[in-house]
C-alpha positions as CSV (number, residue, x, y, z in Angstrom):
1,X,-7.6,-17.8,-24.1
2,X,-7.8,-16.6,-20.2
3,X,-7.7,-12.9,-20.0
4,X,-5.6,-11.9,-17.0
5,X,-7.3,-9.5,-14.4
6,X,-5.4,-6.3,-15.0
7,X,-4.8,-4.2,-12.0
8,X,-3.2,-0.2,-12.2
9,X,-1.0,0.9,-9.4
10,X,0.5,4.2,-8.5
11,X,-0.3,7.1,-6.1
12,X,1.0,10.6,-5.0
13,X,1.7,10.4,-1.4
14,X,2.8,13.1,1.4
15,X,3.0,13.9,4.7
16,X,1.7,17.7,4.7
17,X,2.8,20.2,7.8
18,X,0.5,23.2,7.8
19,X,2.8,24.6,10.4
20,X,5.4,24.6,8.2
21,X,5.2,28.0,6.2
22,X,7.7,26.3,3.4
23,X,5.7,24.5,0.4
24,X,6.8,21.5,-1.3
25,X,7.7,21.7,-5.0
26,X,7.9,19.4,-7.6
27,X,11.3,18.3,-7.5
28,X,10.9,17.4,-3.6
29,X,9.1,14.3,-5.2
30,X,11.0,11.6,-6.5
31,X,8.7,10.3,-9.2
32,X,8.6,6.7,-10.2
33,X,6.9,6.2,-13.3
34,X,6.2,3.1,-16.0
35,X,8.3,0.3,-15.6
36,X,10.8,1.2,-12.9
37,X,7.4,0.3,-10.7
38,X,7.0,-3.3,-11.6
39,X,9.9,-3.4,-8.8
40,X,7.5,-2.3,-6.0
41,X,7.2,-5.2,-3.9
42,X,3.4,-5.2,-4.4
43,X,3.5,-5.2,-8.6
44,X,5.8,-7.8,-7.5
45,X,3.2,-9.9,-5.5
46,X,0.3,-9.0,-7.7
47,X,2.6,-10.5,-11.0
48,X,2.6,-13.8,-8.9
49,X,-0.8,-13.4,-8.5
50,X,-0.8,-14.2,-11.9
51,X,-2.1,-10.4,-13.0
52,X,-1.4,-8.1,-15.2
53,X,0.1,-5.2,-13.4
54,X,-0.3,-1.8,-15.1
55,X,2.2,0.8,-13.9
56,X,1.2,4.3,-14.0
57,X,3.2,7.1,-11.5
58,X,4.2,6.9,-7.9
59,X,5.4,9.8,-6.2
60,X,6.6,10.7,-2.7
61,X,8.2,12.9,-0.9
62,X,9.6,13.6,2.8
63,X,7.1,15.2,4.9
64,X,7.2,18.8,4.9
65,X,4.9,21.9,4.5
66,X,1.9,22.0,1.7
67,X,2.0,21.0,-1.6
68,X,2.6,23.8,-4.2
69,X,-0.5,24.0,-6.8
70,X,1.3,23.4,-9.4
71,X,3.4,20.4,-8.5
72,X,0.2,18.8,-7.3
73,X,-1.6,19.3,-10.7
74,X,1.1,18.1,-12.6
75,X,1.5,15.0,-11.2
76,X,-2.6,14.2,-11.1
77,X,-2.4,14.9,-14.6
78,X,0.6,12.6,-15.5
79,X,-1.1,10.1,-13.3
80,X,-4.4,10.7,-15.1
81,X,-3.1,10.2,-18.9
82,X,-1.8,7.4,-18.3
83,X,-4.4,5.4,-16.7
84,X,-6.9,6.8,-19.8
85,X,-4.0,5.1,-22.2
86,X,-4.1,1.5,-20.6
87,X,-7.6,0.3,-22.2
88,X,-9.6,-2.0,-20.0
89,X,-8.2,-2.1,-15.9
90,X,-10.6,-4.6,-13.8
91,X,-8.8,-2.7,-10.2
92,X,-7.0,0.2,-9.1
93,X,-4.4,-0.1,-6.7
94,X,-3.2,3.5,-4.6
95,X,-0.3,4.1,-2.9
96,X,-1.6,7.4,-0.6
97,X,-0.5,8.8,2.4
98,X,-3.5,10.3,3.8
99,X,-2.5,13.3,5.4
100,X,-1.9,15.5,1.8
101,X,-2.6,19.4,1.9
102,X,-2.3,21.0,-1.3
103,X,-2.5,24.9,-1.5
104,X,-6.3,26.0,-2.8
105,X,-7.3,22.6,-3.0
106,X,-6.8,21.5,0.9
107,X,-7.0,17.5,1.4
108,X,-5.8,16.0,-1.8
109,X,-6.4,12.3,-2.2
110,X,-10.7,12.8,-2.6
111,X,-10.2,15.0,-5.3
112,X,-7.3,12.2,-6.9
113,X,-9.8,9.5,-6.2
114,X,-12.6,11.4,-7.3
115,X,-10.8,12.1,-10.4
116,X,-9.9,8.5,-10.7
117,X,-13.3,7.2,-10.3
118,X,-14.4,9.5,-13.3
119,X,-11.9,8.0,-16.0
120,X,-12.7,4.3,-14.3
121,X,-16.2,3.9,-13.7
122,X,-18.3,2.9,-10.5
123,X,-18.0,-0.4,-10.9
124,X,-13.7,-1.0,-11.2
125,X,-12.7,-1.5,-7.8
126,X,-10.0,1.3,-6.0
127,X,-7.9,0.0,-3.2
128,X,-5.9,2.4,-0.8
129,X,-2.9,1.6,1.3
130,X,-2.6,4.8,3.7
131,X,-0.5,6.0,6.5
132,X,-1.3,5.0,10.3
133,X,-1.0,9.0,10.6
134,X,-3.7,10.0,7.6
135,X,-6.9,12.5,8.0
136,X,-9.1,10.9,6.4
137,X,-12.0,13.0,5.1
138,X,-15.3,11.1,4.5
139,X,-15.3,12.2,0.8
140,X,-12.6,10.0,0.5
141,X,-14.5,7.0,1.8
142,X,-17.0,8.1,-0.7
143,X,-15.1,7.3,-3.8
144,X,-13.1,4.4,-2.5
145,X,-14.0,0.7,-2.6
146,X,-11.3,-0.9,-0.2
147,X,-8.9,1.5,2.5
148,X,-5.8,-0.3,4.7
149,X,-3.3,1.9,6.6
150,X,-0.4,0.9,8.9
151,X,-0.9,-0.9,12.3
152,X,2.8,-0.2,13.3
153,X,4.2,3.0,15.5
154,X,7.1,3.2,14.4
155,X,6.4,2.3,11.1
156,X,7.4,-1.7,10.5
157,X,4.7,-3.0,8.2
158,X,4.6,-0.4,5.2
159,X,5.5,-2.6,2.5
160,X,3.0,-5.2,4.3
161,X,0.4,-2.9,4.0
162,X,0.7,-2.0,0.3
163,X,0.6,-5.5,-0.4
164,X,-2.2,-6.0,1.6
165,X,-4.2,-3.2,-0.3
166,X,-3.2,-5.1,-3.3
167,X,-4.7,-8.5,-2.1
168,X,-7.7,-7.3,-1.1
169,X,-8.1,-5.9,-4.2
170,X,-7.6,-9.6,-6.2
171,X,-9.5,-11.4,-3.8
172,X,-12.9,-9.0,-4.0
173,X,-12.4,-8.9,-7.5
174,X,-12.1,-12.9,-8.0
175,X,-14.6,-13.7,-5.7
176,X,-17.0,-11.2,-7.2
177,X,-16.9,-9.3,-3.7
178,X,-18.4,-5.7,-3.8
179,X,-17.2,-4.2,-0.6
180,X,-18.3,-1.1,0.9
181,X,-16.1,1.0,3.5
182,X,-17.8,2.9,6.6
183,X,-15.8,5.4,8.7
184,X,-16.3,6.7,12.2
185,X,-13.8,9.5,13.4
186,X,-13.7,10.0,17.2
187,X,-12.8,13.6,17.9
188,X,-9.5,12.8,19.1
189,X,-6.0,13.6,17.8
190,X,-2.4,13.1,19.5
191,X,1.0,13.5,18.0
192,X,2.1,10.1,17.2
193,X,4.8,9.6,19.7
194,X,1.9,9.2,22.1
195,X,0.9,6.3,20.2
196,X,3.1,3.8,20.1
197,X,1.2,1.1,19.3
198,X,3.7,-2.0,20.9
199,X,2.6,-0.2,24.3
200,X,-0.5,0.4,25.8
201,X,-3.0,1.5,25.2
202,X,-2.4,1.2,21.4
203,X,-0.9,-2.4,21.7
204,X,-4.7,-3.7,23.1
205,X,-6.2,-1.5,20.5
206,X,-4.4,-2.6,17.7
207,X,-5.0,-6.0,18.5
208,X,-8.7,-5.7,17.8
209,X,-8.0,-5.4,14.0
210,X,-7.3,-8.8,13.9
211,X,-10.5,-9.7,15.6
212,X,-12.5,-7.3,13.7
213,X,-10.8,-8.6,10.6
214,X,-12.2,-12.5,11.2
215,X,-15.5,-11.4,11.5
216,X,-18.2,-12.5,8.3
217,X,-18.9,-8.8,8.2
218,X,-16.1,-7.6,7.7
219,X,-13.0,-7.5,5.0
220,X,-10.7,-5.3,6.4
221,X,-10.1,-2.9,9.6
222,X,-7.9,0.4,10.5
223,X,-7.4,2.6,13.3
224,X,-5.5,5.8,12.3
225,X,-4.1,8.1,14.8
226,X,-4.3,11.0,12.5
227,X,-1.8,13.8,11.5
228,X,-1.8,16.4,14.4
229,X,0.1,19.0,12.9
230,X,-2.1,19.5,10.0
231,X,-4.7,22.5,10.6
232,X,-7.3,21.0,8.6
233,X,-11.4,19.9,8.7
234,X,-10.9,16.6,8.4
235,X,-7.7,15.6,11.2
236,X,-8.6,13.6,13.3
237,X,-8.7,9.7,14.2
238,X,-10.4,7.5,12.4
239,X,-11.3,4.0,12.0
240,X,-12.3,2.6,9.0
241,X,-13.8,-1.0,8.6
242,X,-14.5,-2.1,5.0
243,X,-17.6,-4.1,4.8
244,X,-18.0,-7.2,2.5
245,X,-21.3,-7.2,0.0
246,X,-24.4,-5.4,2.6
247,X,-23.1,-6.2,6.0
248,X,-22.3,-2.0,6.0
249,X,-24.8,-1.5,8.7
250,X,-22.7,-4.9,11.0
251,X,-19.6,-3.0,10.0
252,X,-20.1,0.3,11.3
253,X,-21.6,-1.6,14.7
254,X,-18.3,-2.4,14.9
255,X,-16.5,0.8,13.8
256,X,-18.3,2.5,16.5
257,X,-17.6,0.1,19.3
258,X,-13.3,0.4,18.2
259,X,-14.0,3.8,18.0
260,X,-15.3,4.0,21.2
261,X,-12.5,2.5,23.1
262,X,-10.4,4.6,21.5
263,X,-12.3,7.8,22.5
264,X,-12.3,6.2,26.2
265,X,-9.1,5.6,26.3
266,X,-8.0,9.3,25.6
267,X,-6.4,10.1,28.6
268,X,-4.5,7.3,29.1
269,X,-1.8,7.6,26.0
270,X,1.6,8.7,26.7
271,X,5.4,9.1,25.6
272,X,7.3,5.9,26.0
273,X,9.9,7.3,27.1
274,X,10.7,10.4,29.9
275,X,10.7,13.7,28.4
276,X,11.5,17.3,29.8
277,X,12.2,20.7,28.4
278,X,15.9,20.8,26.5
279,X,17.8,21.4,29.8
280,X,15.9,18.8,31.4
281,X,17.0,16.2,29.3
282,X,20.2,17.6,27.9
283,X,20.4,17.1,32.5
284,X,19.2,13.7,32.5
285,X,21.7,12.5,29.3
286,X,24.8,14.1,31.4
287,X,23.6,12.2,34.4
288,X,23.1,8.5,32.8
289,X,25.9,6.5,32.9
290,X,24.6,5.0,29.6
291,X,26.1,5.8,26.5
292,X,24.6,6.9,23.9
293,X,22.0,8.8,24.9
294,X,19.7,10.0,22.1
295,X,17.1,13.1,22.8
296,X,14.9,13.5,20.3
297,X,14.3,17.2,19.2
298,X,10.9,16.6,19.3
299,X,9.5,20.0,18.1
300,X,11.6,20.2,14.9
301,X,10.9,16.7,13.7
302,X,12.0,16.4,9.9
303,X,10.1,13.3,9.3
304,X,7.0,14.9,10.4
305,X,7.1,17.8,8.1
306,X,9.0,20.5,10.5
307,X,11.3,22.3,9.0
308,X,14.7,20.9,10.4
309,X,16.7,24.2,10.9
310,X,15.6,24.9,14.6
311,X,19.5,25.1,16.2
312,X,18.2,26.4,20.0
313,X,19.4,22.6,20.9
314,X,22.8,23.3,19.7
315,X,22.6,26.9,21.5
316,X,21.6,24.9,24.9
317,X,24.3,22.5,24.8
318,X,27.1,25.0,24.4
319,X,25.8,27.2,27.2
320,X,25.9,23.7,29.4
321,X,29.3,23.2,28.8
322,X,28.3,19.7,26.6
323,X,31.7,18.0,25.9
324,X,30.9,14.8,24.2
325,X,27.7,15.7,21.6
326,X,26.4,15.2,17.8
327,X,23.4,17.2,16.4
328,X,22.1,15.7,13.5
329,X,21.5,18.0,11.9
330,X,20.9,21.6,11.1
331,X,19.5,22.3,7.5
332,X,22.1,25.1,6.8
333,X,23.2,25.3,2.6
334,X,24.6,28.9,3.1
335,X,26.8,27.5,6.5
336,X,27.8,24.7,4.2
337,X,28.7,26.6,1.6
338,X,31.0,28.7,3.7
339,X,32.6,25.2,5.2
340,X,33.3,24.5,1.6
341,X,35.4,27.4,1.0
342,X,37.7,27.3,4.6
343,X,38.5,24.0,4.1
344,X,39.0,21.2,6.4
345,X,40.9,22.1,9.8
346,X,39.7,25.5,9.4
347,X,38.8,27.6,11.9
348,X,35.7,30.1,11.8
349,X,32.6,31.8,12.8
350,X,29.4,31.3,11.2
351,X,25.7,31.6,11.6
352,X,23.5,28.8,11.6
353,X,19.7,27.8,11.3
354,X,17.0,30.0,11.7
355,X,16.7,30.4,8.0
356,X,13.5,28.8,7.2
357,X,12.0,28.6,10.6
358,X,11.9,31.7,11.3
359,X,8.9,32.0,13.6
360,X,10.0,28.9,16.3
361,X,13.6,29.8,15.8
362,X,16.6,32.1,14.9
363,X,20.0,32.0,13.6
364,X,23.2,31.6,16.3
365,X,26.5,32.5,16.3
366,X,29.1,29.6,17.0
367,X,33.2,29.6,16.5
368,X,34.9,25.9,15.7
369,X,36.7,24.0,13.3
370,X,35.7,22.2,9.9
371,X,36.0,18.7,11.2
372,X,35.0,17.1,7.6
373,X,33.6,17.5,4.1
374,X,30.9,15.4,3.3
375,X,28.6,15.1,-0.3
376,X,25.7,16.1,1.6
377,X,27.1,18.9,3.9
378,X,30.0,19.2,6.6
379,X,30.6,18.3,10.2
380,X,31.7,21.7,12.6
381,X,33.0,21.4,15.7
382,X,32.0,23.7,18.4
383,X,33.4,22.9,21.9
384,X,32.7,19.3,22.2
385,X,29.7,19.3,19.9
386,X,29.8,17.9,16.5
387,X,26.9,19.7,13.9
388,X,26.3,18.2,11.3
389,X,25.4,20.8,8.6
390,X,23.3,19.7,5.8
391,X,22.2,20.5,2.1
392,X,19.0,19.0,1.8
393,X,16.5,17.7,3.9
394,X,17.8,14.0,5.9
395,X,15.1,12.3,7.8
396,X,18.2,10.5,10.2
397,X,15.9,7.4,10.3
398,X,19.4,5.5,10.5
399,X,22.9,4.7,11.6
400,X,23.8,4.9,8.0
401,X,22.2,8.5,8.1
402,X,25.6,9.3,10.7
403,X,28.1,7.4,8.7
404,X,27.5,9.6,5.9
405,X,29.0,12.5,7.4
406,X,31.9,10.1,9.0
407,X,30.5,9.9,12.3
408,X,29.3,7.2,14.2
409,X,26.5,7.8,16.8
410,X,27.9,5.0,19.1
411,X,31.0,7.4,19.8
412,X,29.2,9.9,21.6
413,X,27.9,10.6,25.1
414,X,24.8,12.4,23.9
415,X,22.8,12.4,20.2
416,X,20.7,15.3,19.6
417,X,18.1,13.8,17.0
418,X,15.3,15.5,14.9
419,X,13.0,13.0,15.2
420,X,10.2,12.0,18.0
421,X,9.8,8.3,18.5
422,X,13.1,6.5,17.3
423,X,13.2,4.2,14.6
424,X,14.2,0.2,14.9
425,X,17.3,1.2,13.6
426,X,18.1,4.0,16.0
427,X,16.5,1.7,18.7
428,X,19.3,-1.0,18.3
429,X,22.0,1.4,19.3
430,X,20.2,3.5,21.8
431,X,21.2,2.8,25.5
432,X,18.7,5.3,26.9
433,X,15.9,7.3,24.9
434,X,14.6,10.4,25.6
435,X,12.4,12.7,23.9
436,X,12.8,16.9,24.5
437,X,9.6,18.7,24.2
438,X,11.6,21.5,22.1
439,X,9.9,24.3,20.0
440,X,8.8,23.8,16.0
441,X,6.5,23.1,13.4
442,X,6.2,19.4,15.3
443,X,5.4,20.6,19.3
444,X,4.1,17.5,20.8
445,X,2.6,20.3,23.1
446,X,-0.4,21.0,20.4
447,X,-1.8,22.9,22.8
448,X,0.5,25.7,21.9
449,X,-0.6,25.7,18.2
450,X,-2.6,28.0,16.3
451,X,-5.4,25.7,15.4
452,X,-8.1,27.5,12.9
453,X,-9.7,25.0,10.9
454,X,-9.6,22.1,12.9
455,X,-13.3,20.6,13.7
456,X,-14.2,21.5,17.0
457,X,-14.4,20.2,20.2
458,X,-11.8,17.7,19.8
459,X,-9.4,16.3,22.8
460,X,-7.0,17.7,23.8
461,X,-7.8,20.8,22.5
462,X,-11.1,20.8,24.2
463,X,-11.8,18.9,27.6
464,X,-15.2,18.9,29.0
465,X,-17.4,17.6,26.2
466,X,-19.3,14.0,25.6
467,X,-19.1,12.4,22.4
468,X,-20.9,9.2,20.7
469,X,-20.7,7.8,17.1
470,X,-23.6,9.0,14.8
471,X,-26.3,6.3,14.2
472,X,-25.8,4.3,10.8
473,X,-27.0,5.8,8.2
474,X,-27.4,4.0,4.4
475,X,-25.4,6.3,2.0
C-alpha cells in the first residue's frame, strides 16, 4: 500500500498599520476553514501532486490597523486544534503575510510558527508563502524550514507564490532535502510605491532571484521591501535565501552580496510616476488633455492599512472649482445612512469623513444631490464631483470596484483614488497616472512619522551612517 505524503495548509495573514489607531476585529477576517480550502489553487496543485492535502484555517483580512488580542488568539487556537486532530502530517504549508502586529504580542507569525513547530516536531518541514511587503523578524527564520514572498510590485504572482511555497515543500520532502533559511536585513525601508519592481532599480534586482535561485547552494531566494508603515523592531528589508542540506554558510555569501546592492542602491528608488502636493496634481490632471486622469491619494491608502475616511481631497477639489471628478471613496456609514433616508434626487447637507482618522483629518461640510443608492453605500454629488460614500472598507483595486456604485471611471476627467501604485486593472484604463503625496496613516513622506520602535539607523530615516552584513554565523 503507498502512503501518500500528507501536507497541512492554512495561515492567518494581515497587512498591520500601526499608524492606524483603529484595531482589526474578528469579523474583519473572512475565515476559510476545512474543505472550502481544497479550492485554493495550491491544495489544488498539491492534490495533483498526488498528496494528501489536509485543510486546516485560512484567514485574511484587508490591511488595516493592529490585530485585536482576542481575534488573534482565537484564530491560532482554531488553527491549532485542528492540526493536533489530523494524526500524522509529513509538511506544513503557511499562507502568511509577514507584516502582522497583534496588540501585546507585536509581530505575530514567530509566535504562530513557534506554536506550530511545538504540536509538529523539528523534523516536519514548514513552508511560508509571504508578502513582497513583510517584516520579517529573525525569530521567524528560526522556526521555519522554507520562506518565498512575492517578486511583483504591484502584486501579479500571489497565487504563484503560494504554489511555489507548496512545491518546495514536496520536492525537499521527496528528495529527502533538509533545507535551512538564512536572512540578512539591510537597514533600509521605502513605502512600496518606490519600489516597483518592473522599473529600475527593483527590475535589475529582482532579476537576481532567478540567478541566485540556479545556484547548487541554494533552493529558494526573496527580496522583501518591507512594510513601512508599521512601527515595529523588526521593519525593515530583508532578503532571505533558503539553503539546501549545509550549503547555509554559501547561502548567506550570497544573501549578503543581494543585500548589498540593495543597500547601495538606496538612493536611487523612486515614484514611477510624477507626484506633487493635492493642488499640484489636482493642477497637472486639469491641465492633461488625457482623460482619465487617476491621482492616487497616496496618504490615505486603504490597501495599505490607512484608514480610508481622509476627505481633504474632496475639500481641494471643490475649492478648485473641479467640474468633471469621482472620489472613490470616503468610508462614511453615518453619511450613508442619512443618503438612505432623503432618497435619490434629494438634495442636502451633510458631514463627511474625519470620523476615524481623526488625527490626519476632519470632517467637511458639502451641499449636493443623492445621485444613487447603491448595496454598499451611495453616490453624492457636489458641484461636479461624484463621492462615493461607502459602508465598509473597499480596496478600489478595480474597474468593477466603480461599477458597483453605477459609475464608470472612464467617464470622468479626473479619478481621485485611495491607493498608491495602481493595480493592472486600474492600469488598463488609466491615460495618465499620478500619485498625490496627501496626509494619512500611509504618507509616502515617512519622514513625517512618529517612528518609536523602529531599529535604528535605518535610511531614510537616518542618512550619514555605513552599514555591512554581519559575518556568518552557524546557528
Amino acid at each position: 500500500m503507498v502512503v501518500k505524503t500528507r501536507i497541512v495548509i492554512g495561515g492567518i495573514s494581515h497587512e498591520s498599520n500601526t499608524f492606524n489607531m483603529t484595531r482589526t476585529r474578528l469579523e474583519d477576517f473572512k475565515i476559510i476553514c476545512g474543505n472550502d480550502l481544497l479550492r485554493d489553487e495550491a491544495a489544488i496543485f498539491l492534490s495533483r501532486k498526488d498528496v494528501e492535502v489536509i485543510p486546516t484555517l485560512y484567514a485574511k483580512a484587508l490591511p488595516s490597523g493592529p490585530v485585536e488580542k482576542t481575534a488573534y488568539i482565537h484564530m491560532k487556537e482554531d488553527l491549532l486544534r485542528r492540526i493536533e486532530e489530523t494524526g500524522r502530517i509529513d509538511g506544513v504549508c503557511l499562507f502568511l503575510h509577514g507584516a502582522m502586529e497583534v496588540d501585546e504580542i507585536g509581530e505575530s507569525e514567530s509566535d504562530l510558527v513557534k506554536s506550530i513547530r511545538e504540536i509538529v516536531g523539528e523534523e516536519t518541514l514548514i513552508s511560508v508563502s509571504l508578502d513582497l511587503h513583510g517584516n520579517i523578524s529573525r525569530e521567524l527564520i528560526e522556526f521555519t524550514d522554507i520562506l518565498t514572498a512575492y517578486r511583483t510590485a504591484p502584486h501579479i504572482d500571489s497565487l504563484e507564490t503560494r504554489k511555489r511555497a507548496a512545491s518546495l515543500l514536496v520536492e525537499c520532502f521527496r528528495r529527502k532535502i533538509k533545507p535551512k533559511p538564512v536572512i540578512v536585513k539591510p537597514p533600509v525601508i521605502l513605502p512600496g510605491e518606490f519600489v516597483v519592481t518592473d522599473i529600475e532599480p527593483a527590475s535589475s534586482l529582482y532579476s537576481k532571484l532567478r540567478e541566485l535561485d540556479e545556484s547548487p547552494s541554494v533552493l529558494n531566494s526573496s527580496l522583501l521591501v518591507g512594510m513601512a508603515w508599521a512601527d515595529t523592531p523588526s521593519t525593515s528589508a530583508s532578503v532571505i535565501v533558503v539553503a539546501k542540506e549545509k550549503k547555509c554558510k554559501e547561502a548567506y555569501e550570497k544573501a549578503c552580496e543581494l543585500a548589498r546592492s540593495y543597500w547601495e542602491k538606496r538612493e536611487e528608488f523612486h515614484l514611477e510616476v510624477e507626484s506633487g502636493t493635492i493642488e499640484e496634481t489636482v493642477r497637472m490632471a486639469k491641465a492633461s488633455s488625457k482623460k482619465p486622469v487617476f491621482i492616487s491619494d497616496s496618504g490615505d491608502n486603504v490597501t495599505a492599512g490607512a484608514a480610508g475616511d481622509i476627505p481633504i481631497f474632496v475639500e481641494h477639489l471643490l475649492s478648485m472649482n473641479v467640474t468633471d471628478a469621482v472620489v472613490g471613496g470616503i468610508i462614511d456609514p453615518e453619511a450613508v445612512k442619512l443618503c438612505r433616508e432623503a432618497g435619490v434626487g434629494s438634495r442636502l447637507r451633510i458631514e463627511i469623513g474625519g470620523k476615524i482618522d481623526r488625527i490626519n483629518g476632519y470632517p467637511i461640510d458639502v451641499e449636493g444631490r443623492v445621485v444613487s443608492i447603491t448595496g454598499d453605500g451611495a453616490v453624492f454629488r457636489a458641484g461636479g464631483i461624484d463621492i462615493l460614500l461607502t459602508e465598509r472598507r473597499i480596496p478600489w483595486t478595480t474597474v468593477e470596484n466603480f461599477k458597483a456604485f453605477g459609475v464608470d471611471p472612464r467617464d470622468y476627467k479626473i479619478v481621485v483614488v485611495k491607493k498608491g501604485y495602481l493595480t493592472a486593472d486600474l492600469r488598463r484604463v488609466a491615460a495618465l497616472s499620478l500619485i498625490a503625496l496627501s496626509p494619512g496613516c500611509t504618507n509616502l513622506r515617512i519622514d513625517q512619522l512618529d517612528y518609536k520602535k523602529i531599529t535604528r539607523p535605518i535610511y531614510p530615516l537616518d542618512k550619514d551612517f555605513h552599514w555591512e552584513p554581519e559575518e556568518y554565523q552557524e546557528r
